[in-house]
VOSE-993834 format. One line per 5 residues: number of its first residue (from 1); for each residue x negated, y, z of C-alpha. Coordinates in pm, whole numbers. Example, Ala and Ser with C-alpha at 12.3 -4.5 7.8 and 13.67 -1.06 7.14 Angstrom:
1> -1230,-450,780 | -1367,-106,714
This chain:
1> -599,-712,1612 | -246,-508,1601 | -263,-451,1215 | -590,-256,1131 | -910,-466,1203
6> -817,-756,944 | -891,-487,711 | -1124,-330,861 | -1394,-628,863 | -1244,-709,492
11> -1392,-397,402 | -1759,-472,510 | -1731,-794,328 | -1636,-598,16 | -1920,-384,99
16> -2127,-672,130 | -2039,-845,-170 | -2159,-623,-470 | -2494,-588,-325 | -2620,-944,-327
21> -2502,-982,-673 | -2879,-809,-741 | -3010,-1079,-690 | -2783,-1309,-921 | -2755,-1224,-1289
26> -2567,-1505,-1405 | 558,-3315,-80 | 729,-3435,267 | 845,-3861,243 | 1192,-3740,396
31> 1316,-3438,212 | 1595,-3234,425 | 1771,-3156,49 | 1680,-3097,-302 | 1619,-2746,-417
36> 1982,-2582,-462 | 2055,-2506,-849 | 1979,-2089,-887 | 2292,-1935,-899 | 2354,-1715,-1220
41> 2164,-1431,-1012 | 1936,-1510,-730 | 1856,-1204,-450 | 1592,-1091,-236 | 1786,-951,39
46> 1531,-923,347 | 1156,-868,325 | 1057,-1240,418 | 1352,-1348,108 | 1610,-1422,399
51> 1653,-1352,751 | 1429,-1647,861 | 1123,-1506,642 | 1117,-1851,425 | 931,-1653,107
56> 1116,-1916,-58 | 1350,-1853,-352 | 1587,-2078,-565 | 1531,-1898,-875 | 1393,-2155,-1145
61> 1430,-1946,-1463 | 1011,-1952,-1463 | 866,-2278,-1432 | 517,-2467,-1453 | 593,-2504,-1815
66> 632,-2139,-1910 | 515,-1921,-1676 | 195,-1935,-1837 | 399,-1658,-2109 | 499,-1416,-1810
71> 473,-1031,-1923 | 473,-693,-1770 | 851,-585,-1785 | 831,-282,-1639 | 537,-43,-1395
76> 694,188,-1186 | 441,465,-998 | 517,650,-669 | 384,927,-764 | 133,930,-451
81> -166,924,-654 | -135,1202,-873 | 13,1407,-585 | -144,1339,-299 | -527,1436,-208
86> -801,1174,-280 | -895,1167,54 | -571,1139,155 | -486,859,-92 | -814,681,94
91> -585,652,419 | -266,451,296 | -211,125,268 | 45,-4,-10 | 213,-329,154
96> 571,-285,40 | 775,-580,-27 | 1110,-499,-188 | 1442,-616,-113 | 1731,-613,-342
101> 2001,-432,-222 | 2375,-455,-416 | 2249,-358,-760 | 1933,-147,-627 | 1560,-287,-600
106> 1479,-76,-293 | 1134,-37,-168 | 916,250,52 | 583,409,-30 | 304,462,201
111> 446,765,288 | 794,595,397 | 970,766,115 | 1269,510,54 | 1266,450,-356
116> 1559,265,-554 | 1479,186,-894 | 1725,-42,-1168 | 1626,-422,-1103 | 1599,-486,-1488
121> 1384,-156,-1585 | 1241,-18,-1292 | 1394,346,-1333 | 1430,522,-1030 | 1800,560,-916
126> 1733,814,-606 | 1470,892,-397 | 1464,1053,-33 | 1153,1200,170 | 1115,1203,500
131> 829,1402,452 | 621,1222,731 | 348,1479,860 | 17,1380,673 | -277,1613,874
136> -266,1304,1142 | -473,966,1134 | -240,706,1198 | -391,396,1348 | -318,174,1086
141> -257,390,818 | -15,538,626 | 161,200,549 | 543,42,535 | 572,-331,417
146> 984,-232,429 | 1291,-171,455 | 1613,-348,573 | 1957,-295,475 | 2297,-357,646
151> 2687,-379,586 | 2977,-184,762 | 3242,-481,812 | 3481,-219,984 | 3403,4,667
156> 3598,12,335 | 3325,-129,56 | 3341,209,-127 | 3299,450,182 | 2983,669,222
161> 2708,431,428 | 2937,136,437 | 2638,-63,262 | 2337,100,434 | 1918,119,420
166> 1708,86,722 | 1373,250,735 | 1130,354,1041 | 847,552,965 | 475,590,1045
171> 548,876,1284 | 851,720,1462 | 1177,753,1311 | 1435,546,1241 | 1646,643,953
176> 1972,515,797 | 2079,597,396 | 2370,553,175 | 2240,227,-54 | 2493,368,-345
181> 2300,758,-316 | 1989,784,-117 | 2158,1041,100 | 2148,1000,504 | 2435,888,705
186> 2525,1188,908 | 2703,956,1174 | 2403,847,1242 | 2200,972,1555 | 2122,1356,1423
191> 2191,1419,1042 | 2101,1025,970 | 1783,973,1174 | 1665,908,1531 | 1316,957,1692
196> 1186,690,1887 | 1059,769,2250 | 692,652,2243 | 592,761,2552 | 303,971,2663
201> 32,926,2372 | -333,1054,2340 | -307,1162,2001 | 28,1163,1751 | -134,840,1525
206> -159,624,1819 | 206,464,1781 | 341,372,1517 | 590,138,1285 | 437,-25,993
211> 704,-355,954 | 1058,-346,859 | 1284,-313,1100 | 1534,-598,1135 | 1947,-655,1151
216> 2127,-876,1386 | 2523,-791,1348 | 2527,-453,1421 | 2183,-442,1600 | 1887,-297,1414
221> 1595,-398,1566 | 1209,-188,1568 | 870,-343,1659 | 552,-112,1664 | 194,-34,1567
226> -62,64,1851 | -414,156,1812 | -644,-96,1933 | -924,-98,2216 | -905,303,2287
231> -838,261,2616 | -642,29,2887 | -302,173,2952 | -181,162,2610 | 107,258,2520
236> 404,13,2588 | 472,-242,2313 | 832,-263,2393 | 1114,-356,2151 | 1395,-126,2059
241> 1733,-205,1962 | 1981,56,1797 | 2334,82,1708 | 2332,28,1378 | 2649,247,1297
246> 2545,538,1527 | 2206,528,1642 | 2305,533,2000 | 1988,267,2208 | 2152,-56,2283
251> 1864,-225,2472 | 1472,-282,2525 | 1246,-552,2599 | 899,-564,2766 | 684,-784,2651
256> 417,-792,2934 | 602,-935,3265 | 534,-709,3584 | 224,-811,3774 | 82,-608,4081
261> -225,-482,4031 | -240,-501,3666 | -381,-233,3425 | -271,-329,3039 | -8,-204,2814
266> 25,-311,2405 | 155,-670,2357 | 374,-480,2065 | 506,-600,1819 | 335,-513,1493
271> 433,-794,1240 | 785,-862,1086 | 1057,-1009,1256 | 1303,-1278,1195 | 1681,-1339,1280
276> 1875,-1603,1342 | 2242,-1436,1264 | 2428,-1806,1388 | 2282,-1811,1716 | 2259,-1455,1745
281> 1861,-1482,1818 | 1597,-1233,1703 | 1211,-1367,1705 | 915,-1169,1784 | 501,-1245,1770
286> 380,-1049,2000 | 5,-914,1997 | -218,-910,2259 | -299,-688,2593 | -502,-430,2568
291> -750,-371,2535 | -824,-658,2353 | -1203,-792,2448 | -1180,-726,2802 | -950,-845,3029
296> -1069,-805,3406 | -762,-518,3507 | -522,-800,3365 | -535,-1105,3564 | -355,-1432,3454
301> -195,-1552,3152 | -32,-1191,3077 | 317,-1313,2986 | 455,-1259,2712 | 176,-1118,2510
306> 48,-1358,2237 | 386,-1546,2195 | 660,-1616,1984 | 959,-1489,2174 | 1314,-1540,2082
311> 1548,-1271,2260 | 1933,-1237,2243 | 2031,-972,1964 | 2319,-859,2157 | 2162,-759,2452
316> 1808,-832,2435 | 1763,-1078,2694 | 1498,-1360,2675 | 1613,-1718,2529 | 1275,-1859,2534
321> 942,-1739,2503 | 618,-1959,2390 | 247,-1849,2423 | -7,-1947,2153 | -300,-1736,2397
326> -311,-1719,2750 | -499,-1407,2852 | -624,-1335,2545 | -977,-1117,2480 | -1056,-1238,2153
331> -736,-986,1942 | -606,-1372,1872 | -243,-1217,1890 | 62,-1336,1693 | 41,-1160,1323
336> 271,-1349,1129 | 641,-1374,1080 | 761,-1616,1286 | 957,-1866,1003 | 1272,-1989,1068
341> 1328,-2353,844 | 1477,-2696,880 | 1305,-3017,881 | 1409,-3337,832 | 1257,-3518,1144
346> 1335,-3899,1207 | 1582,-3883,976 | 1783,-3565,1128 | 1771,-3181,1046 | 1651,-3005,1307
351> 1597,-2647,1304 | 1260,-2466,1369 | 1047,-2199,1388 | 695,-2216,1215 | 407,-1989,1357
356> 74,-1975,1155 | -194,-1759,1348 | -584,-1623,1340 | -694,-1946,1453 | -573,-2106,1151
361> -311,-2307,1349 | 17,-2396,1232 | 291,-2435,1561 | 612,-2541,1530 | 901,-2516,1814
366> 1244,-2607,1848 | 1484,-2316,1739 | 1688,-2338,2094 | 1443,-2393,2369 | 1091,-2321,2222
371> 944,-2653,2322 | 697,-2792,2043 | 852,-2995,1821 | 519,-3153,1726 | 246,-3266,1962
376> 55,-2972,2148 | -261,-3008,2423 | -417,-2816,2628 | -813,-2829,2596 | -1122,-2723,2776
381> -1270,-2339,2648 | -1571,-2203,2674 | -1587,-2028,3034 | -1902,-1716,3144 | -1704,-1410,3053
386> -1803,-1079,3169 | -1820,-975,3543 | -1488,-990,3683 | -1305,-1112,3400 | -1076,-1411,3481
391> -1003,-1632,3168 | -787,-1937,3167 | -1004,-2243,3138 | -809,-2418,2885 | -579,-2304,2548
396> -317,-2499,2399 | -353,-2647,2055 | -151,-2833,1797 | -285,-3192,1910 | -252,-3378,1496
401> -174,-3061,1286 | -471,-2988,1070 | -636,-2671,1121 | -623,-2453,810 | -1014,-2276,858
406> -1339,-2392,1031 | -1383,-2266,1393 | -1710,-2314,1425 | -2023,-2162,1293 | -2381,-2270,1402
411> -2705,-2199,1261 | -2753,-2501,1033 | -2404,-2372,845 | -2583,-2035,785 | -2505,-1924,388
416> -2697,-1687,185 | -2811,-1711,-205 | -3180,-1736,-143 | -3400,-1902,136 | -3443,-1544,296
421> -3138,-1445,310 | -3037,-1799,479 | -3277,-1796,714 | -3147,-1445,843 | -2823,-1537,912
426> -2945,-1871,1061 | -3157,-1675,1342 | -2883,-1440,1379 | -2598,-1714,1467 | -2877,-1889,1697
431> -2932,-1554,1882 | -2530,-1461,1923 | -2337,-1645,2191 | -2091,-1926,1938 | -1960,-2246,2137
436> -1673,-2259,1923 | -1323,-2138,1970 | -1248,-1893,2229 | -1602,-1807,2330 | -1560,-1530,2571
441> -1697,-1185,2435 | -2039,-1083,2588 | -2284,-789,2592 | -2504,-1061,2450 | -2288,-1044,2123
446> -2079,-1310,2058 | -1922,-1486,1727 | -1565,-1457,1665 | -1504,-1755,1390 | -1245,-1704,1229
451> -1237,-1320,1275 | -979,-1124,1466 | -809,-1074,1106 | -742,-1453,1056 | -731,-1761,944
456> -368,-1634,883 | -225,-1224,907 | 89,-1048,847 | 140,-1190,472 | 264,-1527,683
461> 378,-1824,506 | 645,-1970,249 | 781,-2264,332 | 996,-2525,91 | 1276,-2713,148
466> 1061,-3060,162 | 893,-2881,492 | 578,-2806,297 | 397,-2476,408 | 226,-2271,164
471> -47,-2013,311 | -328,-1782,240 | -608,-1755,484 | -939,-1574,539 | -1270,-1727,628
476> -1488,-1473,786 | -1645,-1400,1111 | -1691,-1103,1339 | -1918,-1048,1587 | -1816,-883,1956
481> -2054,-715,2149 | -1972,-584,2498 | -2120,-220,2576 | -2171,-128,2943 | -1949,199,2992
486> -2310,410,3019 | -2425,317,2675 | -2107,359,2536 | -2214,738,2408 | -2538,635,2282
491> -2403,353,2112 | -2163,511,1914 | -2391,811,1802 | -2623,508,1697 | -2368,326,1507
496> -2156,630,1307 | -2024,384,1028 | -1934,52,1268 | -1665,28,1455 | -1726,114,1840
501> -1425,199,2051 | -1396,307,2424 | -1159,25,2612 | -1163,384,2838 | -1083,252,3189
506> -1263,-68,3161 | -1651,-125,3252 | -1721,-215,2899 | -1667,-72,2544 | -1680,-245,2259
511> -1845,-285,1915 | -1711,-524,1642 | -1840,-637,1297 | -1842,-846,1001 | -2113,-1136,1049
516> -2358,-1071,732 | -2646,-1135,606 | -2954,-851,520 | -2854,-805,144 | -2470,-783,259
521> -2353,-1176,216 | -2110,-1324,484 | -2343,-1534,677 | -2050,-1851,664 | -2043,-2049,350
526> -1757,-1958,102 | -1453,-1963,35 | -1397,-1668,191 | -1039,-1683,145 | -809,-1956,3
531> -437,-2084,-49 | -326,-2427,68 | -8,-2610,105 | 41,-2831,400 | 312,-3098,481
536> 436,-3070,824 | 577,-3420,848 | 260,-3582,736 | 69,-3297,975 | -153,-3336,614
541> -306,-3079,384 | -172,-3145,38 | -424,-2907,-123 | -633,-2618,-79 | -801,-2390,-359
546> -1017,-2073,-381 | -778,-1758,-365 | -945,-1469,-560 | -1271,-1387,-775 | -1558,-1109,-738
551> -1447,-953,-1093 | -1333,-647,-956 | -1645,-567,-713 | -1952,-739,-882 | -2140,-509,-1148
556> -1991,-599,-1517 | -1735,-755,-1381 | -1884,-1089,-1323 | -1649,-1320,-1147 | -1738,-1606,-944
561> -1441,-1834,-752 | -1579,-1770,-395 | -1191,-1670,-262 | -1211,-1324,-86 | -1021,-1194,240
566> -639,-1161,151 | -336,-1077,351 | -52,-1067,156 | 172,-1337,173 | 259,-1592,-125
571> 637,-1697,-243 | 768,-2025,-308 | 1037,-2093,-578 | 1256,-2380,-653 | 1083,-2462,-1004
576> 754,-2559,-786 | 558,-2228,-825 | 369,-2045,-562 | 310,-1661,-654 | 29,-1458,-443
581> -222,-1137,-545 | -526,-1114,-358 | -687,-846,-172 | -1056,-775,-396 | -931,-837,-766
586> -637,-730,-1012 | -402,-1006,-1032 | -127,-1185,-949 | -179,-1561,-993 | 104,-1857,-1013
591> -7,-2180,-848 | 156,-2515,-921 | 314,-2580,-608 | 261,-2981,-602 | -118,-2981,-707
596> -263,-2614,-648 | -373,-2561,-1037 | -367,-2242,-1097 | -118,-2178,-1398 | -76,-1795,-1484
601> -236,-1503,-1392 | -130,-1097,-1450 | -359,-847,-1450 | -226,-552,-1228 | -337,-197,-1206
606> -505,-247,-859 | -498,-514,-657 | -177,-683,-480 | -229,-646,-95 | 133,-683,-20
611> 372,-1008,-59 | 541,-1037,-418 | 895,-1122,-431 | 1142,-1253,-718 | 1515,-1208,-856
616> 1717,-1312,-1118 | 1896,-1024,-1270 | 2157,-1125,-1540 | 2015,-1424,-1614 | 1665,-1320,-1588
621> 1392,-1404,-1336 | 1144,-1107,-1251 | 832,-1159,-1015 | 791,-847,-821 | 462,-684,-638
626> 315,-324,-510 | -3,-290,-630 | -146,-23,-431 | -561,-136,-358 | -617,-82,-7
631> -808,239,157 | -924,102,457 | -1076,-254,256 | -1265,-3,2 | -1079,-129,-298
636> -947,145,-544 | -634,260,-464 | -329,322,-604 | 89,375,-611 | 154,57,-881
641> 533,-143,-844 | 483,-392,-1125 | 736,-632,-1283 | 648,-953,-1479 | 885,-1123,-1665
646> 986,-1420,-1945 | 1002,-1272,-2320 | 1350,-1221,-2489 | 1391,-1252,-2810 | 1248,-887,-2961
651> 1007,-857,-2705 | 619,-881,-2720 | 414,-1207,-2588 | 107,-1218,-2413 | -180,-1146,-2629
656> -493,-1307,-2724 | -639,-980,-2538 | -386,-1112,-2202 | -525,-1457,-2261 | -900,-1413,-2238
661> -1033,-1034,-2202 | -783,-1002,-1912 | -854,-1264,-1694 | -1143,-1373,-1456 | -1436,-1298,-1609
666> -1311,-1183,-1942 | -1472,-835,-1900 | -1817,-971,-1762 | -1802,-1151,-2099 | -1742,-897,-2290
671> -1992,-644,-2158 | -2235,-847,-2152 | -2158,-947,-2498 | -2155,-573,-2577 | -2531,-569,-2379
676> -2676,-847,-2561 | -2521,-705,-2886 | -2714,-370,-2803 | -3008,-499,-2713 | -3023,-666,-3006
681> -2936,-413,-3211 | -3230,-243,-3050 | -3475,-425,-3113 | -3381,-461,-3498 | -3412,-78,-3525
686> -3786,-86,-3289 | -3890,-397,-3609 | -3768,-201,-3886 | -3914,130,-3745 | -4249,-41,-3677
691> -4216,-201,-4063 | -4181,122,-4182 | -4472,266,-3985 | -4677,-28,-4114 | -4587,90,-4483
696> -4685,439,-4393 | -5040,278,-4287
């Protein structure tokens, strides 16, 4: 999956979920350091919080002791939703992460319009368009998770663009603005932009950039977004490299290394990238070949597709490459940041690089060479793939590290909420093809547990100083059936809602979806999506709790703790809190980092899809997050930047209404209150009217 099926199958699972509620009416032991004491004002300079994509911040100004009185500060809107089209609004995604730039809070909208508002009040500063053409269907949406920014050192501090925004946009541009004004640098390429060569495509959505770019010294550095499974030569995946004064290309990388005889393209990169500014290394996950469930035109391991590569910034040559797949044909590619952190390991720093994947595997490799720093093996896979396809017989996997999900699901595990329903999904699992991980796809169907969209996606992890890992997952499964290239027609006019897509050039086509039950229930017992914190020295998971509630898609607003799919990422902060919204319900929640209790939660006007992030501005700590919904997962949508802060003295508190009608099943409570109250109130009036009838008599 290259950024679009995650949701996709998160979307029948939020289908799924209202209709079966029918039928229910009711620390490390050798620390590297101690947190650092926050400085008077603590930034957010890169997406991830710093170059290495940590999510980890040493602002402590909100603790487990107060952050249970956390308030909207400010709500700033877009403006997409009361501009744009409803069915227009139904394509976007609204993943933005903001960075804080000088004295700026900088973010982009769906639409890649580049938005600076005041970091203590959330008033726009400027604004600039780049009025992205919105009559095309982008692969993966309308949707940028952000921006980068980047310093002239040749340029006086005051000089037009000497402090500078980065942006690249869903249709292929990569544009450079004044941080002070908004307005583009006209030194660079033409009048402040350039357009990235994508090649021949079939159709203008096919490419596209959904991540921030990156900055390594002068180097700004793009990934890209290609449509999945439409047909074998792909375009290239290849990663660009720009001047970042003029414009002018500096170098490119392809991922996929030369093999005669080979039909693939893809491997992009989709997910955010991380730098490494003292060696001068950039890191990239790279996603799969395509097209992603068949692999018989691609023979071998198809270097360096499903890895995490580290290339030179300077000229983009490769330091060291490591692959987590080997010929991959499950869309098991690489969707997470790869984090850069230090560990204290026998006693001695040593620098790393921490990869979470789908699988629900946590790698981590030496910063220099790429070797593991923990154990890895290579085991035995599940072999029979489809005629002429040539998998590798074994996969590598962490050899102590504890997986985060399940990987299996067999019929005995089957869920539902009554006998029926159970039984259903218990003959379906026996009648798909399911050995476990990496069970080759089949025209039999077979059972992708977890799903293509994780275990873990593009929200990534945070990671502490002590070395513990904090990370949301998703606990789902798909199922992959194989279509012979003659029924591909007939299966597709069959199927009009599902997704079926052409692999065009290979024998088979595909179709992929959301294992569930007859009345709509995932078919593998819950949760369905959680949050967990995991020591790497101990290779131990600390804890691991339910991420998000049914409130938001059950009738009356009845919420039940089964955790739902969620992909943004959480943020760690020196006090010992862990902030994270999830994907089906309206909050953002604060976790105690050391036990997983769940301390504070803010209701938001949709819900958070996209990682929060935190600052302290003049002595006061906000808690940042987009709160857009999410088109393509069916949730409502919407153009929300919201801002939670401490009280000052003047300022409101939380209210008894913030305290219990706006939290987890608050509403259900109340309506149902409101129900009985009616009801009641009905049948008083149907005893005093039959009273009075009686009298009549």
């Amino acid at each position: 999956m290259k950024d679009r099926h995650a949701a996709a199958a998160t979307k029948a699972v939020r289908r799924a979920l209202a209709p079966f509620t029918l039928g229910v009416t009711a620390a490390l032991s050798c620390p590297v350091a101690a947190p650092a004491a926050p400085s008077a004002d603590s930034g957010w300079p890169e997406y991830g919080g710093d170059a290495g994509g940590r999510r980890y911040s040493d602002a402590a100004l909100i603790t487990p002791a107060n952050v249970d009185g956390l308030r909207q500060q400010w709500l700033y809107r877009t403006g997409d939703a009361s501009s744009r089209a409803a069915a227009l609004m139904r394509r976007v995604k609204f993943e933005t992460t903001p960075i804080l730039v000088a004295d700026k809070l900088v973010l982009c909208s769906s639409f890649n319009e580049v938005i600076a508002l005041d970091p203590a009040t959330g008033v726009e500063a400027w604004r600039y368009d780049p009025k992205v053409a919105t009559d095309r269907r982008p692969a993966n949406r309308y949707n940028c998770r952000g921006v980068a920014q980047w310093r002239d050192p040749a340029a006086p501090a005051d000089a037009p663009c000497a402090l500078r925004v980065l942006s690249a946009t869903t249709d292929a541009r990569l544009i450079a603005l004044d941080a002070r004004t908004g307005l583009a640098c006209a030194g660079f390429g033409k009048a402040g932009q350039i357009e990235i060569d994508t090649g021949e495509l079939l159709r203008p959505g096919e490419f596209q950039v959904s991540s921030a770019p990156v900055v390594a010294g002068d180097v700004v550095i793009v990934g890209s977004s290609i449509d999945d499974n439409a047909r074998v030569s792909a375009p290239s995946g290849r990663v660009r490299a720009f001047d970042a004064r003029s414009g002018a290309p500096r170098w490119s990388w392809e991922p996929l290394v030369p093999q005669a005889g080979t039909k693939t393209g893809a491997a992009n990169v989709w997910a955010p990238m991380s730098v490494d500014a003292q060696r001068g290394l950039v890191f990239l996950p790279t996603s799969s070949p395509s097209p992603d469930f068949y692999g018989g035109l691609r023979p071998g391991a198809n270097e360096h597709a499903d890895s995490v590569v580290a290339l030179h910034a300077s000229d983009g040559s490769l330091a060291w490459a490591f692959q987590i797949v080997k010929h991959d044909v499950w869309d098991y590619d690489v969707p997470a940041q790869p984090t850069l952190a230090t560990l204290a390991i026998a006693g001695r720093p040593r620098d790393v690089v921490i990869q979470a994947t789908k699988q629900g595997f946590v790698f981590v490799l030496d910063r220099d060479t790429g070797a593991p720093v923990f154990p890895v093996e290579e085991r035995a896979v599940p072999q029979g793939g489809a005629p002429r396809e040539m998998l590798s017989p074994t996969q590598t996997f962490p050899s102590d590290m504890p997986a985060l999900v399940p990987s299996t699901l067999r019929a005995d595990d089957a869920y539902g909420y009554t006998w029926w329903d159970r039984g259903a999904c218990r003959d379906r699992i026996a009648a798909l093809r399911g050995e476990g991980l990496y069970t080759p796809p089949s025209v039999q169907g077979t059972i992708l547990f977890p799903m293509t969209g994780g275990g873990v996606n593009w929200g990534g992890v945070a990671v502490d100083p002590r070395g513990v890992v904090f990370v949301n997952t998703t606990r789902a499964a798909h199922v992959v059936r194989l279509i012979p290239r003659a029924d591909f027609a007939a299966t597709k006019a069959a199927n009009p809602r599902k997704e079926v897509s052409p692999q065009s050039g290979a024998p088979f086509a595909m179709i992929r979806e959301t294992l569930l039950s007859p009345i709509g229930a995932p078919c593998n017992p819950p949760p369905w999506g959680t949050i967990a914190a995991l020591d790497l020295n101990q290779r131990k998971i600390l804890w691991e709790v339910p991420l998000g509630t049914t409130e938001d898609i059950f009738p009356l607003g009845i919420a039940q703790a089964t955790g739902t799919p969620n992909f943004g990422g959480p943020v760690a902060t020196a006090s010992g809190l862990v902030f994270i919204g999830a994907t089906m319900d309206r909050y953002l929640r604060a976790f105690d980092s050391a036990n997983g209790a769940e301390l504070w939660r803010g209701r938001l006007p949709a819900s958070a899809m996209a990682t929060p992030m935190t600052y302290v501005w003049h002595g006061r700590q906000y808690v940042v997050v987009a709160a857009g919904g999410h088109g393509e997962v069916g949730t409502e949508t919407s153009d929300a930047v919201v801002a939670f802060a401490l009280p000052v003295p003047g300022e409101s508190t939380r209210t008894v209404w913030d305290r219990t009608i706006d939290q987890p099943g608050g509403r259900a409570a109340l309506r149902i209150g409101a129900i009985a109250l009616g009801v009641v109130a009905l049948v008083a009036l149907l005893r005093r009217w039959r009273r009075r009838r009686r009298r009549r008599a």
